[in-house]
N, C-alpha and C positions, 0 to 999 in steps of 0.2 A: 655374306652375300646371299646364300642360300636361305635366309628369312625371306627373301623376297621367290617366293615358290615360281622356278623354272615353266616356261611356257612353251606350251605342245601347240603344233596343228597337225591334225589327225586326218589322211586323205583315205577314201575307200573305209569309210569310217564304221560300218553297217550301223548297228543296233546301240555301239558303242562298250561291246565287251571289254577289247583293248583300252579305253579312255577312262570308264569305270575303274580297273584297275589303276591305271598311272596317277590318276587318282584319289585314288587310297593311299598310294604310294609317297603322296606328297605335291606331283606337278599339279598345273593348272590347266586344262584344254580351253585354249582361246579361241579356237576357230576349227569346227569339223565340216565331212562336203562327203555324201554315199547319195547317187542317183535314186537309189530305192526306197519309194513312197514311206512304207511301214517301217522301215527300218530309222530312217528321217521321225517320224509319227513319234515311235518308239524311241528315240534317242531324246527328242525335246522335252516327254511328256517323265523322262529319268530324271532328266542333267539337268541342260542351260540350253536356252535359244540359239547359241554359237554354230550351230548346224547348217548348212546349207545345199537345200535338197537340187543341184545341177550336175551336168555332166561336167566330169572336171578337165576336157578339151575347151569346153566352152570359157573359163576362167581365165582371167589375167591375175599374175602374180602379184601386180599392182593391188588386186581385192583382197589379198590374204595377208596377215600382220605379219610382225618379227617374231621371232620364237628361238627356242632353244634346242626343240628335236620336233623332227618332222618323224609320225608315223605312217606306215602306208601298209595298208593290207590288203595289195592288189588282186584284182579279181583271181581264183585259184581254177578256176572252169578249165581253163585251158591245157594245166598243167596237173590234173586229177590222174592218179593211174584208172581211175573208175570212169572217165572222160573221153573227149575223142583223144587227145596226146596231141593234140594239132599244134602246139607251143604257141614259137608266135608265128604259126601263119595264120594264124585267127587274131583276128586284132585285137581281140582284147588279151593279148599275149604281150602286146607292146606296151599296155597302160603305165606296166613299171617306168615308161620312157615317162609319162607327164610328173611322178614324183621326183625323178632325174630332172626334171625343169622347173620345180620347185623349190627343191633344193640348192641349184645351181644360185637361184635367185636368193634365197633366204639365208645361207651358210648357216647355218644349225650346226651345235656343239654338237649332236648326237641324230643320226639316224637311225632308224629301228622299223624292220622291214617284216613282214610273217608271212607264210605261205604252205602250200602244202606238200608231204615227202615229194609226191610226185617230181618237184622242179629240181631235187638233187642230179633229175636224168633225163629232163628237158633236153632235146638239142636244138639249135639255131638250124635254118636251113642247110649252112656250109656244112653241120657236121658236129662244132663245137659243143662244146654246152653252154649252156643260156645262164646257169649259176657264174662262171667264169666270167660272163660278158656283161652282170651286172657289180660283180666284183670289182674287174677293171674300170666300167663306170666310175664306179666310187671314187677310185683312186685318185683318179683322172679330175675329178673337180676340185678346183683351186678351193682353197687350199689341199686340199685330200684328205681321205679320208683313212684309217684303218679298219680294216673289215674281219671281224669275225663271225661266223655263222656255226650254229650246232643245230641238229633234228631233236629237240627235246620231247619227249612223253609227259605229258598233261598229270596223270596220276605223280609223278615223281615230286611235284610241286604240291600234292592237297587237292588237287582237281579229281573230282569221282570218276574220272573217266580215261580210260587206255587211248588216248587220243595224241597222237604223232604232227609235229607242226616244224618246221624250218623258220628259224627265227635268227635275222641280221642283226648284228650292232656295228654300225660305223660314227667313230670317234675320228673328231676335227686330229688330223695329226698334230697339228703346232698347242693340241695342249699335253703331249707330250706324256700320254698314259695310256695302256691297254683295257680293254675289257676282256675279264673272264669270264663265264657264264658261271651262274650257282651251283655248287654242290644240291642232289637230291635231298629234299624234306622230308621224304614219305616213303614206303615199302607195299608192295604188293599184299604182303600180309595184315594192314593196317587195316582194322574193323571200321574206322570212319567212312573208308574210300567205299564200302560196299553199296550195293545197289540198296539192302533192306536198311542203311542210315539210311539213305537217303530219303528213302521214302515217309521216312517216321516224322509226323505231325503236320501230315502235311495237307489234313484235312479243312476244308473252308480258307485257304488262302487263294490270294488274289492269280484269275486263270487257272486255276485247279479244278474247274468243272467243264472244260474248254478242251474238250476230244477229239480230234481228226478222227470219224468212221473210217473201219478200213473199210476194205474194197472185197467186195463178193467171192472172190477166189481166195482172200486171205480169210474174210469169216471161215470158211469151210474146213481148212487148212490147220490152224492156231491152236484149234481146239486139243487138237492131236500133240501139240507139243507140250512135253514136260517141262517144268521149270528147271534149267540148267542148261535144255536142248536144243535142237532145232528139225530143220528140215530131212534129216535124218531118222525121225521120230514117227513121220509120216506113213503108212501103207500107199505101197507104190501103186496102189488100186485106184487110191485118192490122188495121184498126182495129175496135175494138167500134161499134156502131152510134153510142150517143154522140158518140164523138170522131169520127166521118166527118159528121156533120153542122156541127160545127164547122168542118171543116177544109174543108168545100165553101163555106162562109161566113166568113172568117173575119174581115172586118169587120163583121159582124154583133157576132162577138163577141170584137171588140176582140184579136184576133189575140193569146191566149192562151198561154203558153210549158209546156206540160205537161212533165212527164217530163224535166226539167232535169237534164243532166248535167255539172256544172264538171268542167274538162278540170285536169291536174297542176299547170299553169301560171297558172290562174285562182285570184281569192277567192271562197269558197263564198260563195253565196246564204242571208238565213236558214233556221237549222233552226226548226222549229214544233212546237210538242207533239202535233199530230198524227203529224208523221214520216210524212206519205203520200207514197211516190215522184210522184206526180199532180200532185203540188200545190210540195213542195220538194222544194231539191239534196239532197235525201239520197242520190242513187243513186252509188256506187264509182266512182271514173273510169276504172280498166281488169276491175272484176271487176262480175258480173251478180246483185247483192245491195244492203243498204244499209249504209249505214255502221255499226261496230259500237257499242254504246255508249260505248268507249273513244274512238272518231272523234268522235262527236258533241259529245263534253263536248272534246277539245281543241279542234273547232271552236269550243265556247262558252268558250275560253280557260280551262277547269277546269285545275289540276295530275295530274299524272300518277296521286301519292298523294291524286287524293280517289276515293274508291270508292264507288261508286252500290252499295244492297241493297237488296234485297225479292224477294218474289218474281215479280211479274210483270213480264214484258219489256217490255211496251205501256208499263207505269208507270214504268220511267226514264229511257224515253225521252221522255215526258211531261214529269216534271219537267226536264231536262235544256233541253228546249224552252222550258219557258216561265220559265225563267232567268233572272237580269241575268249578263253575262259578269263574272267578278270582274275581270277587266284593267279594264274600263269603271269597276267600282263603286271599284277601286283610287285611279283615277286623281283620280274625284271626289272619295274621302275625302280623300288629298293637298291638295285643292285647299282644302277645307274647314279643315282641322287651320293650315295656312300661313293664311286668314284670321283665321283664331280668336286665333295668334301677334300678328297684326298689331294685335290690343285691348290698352289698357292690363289689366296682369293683376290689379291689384285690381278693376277694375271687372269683368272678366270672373270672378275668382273671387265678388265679391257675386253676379255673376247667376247661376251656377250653385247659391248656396245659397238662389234663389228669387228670384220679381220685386219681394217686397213689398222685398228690404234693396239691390236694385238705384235702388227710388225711391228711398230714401234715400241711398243713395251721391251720385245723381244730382241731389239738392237741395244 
């Protein structure tokens, strides 16, 4: 049955990191849907036209096919420890509700959910936590689901990058198999994952001459920092008034690492859709700019040949940020495809032609 490659629809889909991988992986993605122009631009101009650039409130279940695993990698804004923490009293804290009504509609053998650490400590307004209440969810839809979720690190997979992400798998209970999450591939000490592979040959590829300028305060600032450093590097002579209050306290405030520069020999830090030098390693380890967008997507383990378009620079660097690395999403979907083998395959092919001839199978 599994010659006939498993079909994904992929909701909050952005640039298409996650789908790239499942991809590799083996599945098919028959229908994706991200509000966001470049990311949309950037997904079609990869993959396949399956994209659909609308809000996904505005969608009837009716528009979206049958499938095998529904992904969703709902907005993470909300649930940022770097953010307001508003959860869900910001609405787009609730979004995970419309993949919860997609699902409902579609029963997919596999859900697969990503977001970021922050949501391990999200709480609902009563108090609860909002992890718990999408767990319960799951449960709760016929047929139910089993839920497992881990916070895996991006490098432990072959991803260049120290980047932390919460990642669901909920499996159809009535096929009657758990998911584990994969043992690590890689080690901190692994010369591939370093920022100076990364870098190497990486001249005249496609967006490799494509620089976000920083910003006047950071020109001034960067110069001063050594490769390995950061904002601690700086004469407090040179700081904006802000950061000299910081740094005259700085257990007050939690002894802050601004202006992070990974040195050739380190793994980068994560990138973040903002791409603020202040905040992450975006900053070049021997030159005085940020990484180009070509840097930044091999940081997020993209291939050489995917090409970011649009036309704002802010914007691909944006999606590029807030990404699943496809090495990460690769690994998963493996992990997936190998469970799925491990069902007997008439009982797997009745649940895929629906739950109602799975009961029957199963009487």
């Amino acid at each position: 049955m599994l010659n006939k490659k498993l079909k994904v629809v992929s909701l909050f889909s952005g640039c298409g990191g996650l789908d790239l991988g499942l991809e590799q992986a083996g599945f098919n993605v028959v229908w994706a849907n991200d509000i966001d122009k470049t990311a949309v631009d950037t997904y079609k101009y990869n993959m396949n036209s399956v994209v659909i650039q609308k809000d996904i409130t505005k969608i009837s279940t009716d528009e979206i096919p049958e499938c095998d695993l529904v992904a969703a990698g709902f907005p993470c804004q909300p649930f940022s420890s770097a953010g307001s923490r508003k959860g869900v009293s910001d609405e787009r804290g609730t979004l995970f509700e419309e993949a919860i009504r997609v699902i409902e509609a579609k029963k997919p053998l596999i859900v697969l959910f990503e977001n970021v650490r922050g949501l391990l400590s999200t709480k609902n307004l009563d108090g609860s936590l909002l992890i718990d209440s999408i767990v319960e969810t799951l449960k709760d839809i016929e047929p139910g689901y089993n839920i497992t979720y881990k916070l895996l690190k991006a490098s432990d997979y072959g991803v260049p990058q120290q980047r932390y992400r919460v990642i669901f798998i909920g499996i159809r209970k009535d096929l009657g198999v758990d998911y584990e999450f994969p043992e690590p591939t890689h080690s901190l000490n692994d010369p591939d994952l370093t920022v100076g592979n990364v870098l190497k040959n990486i001249a005249g590829l496609p967006n490799q001459d494509e620089i976000w300028e920083l910003s006047p305060q950071s020109k001034k600032l960067i110069p001063f920092i050594k490769e390995g450093g950061s904002w601690k590097d700086i004469p407090f002579d040179h700081l904006p008034p802000r950061l000299k209050k910081i740094r005259e306290d700085m257990k007050k405030y939690r002894a802050p690492n601004f202006y992070r520069r990974f040195a050739r020999d380190e793994i980068n830090g994560t990138i973040t859709a903002a791409a603020t030098p202040e905040n992450c390693g975006i900053i070049h380890p021997i030159e005085n700019r940020r990484y180009s967008v070509r840097e930044v997507a091999r940081i997020q383990s993209f291939p050489d040949n995917f090409i970011f378009v649009g036309t704002s620079l802010a914007s691909k660097y944006k999606v590029i940020g807030n990404a699943v690395p496809p090495k990460l999403g690769k690994i998963i979907g493996e992990t997936l495809i190998n469970l799925l083998h491990s069902i007997d395959p008439k009982k797997l092919e009745q649940a895929r032609n629906g739950y109602e001839q799975l009961k029957l199978f199963s009487v």
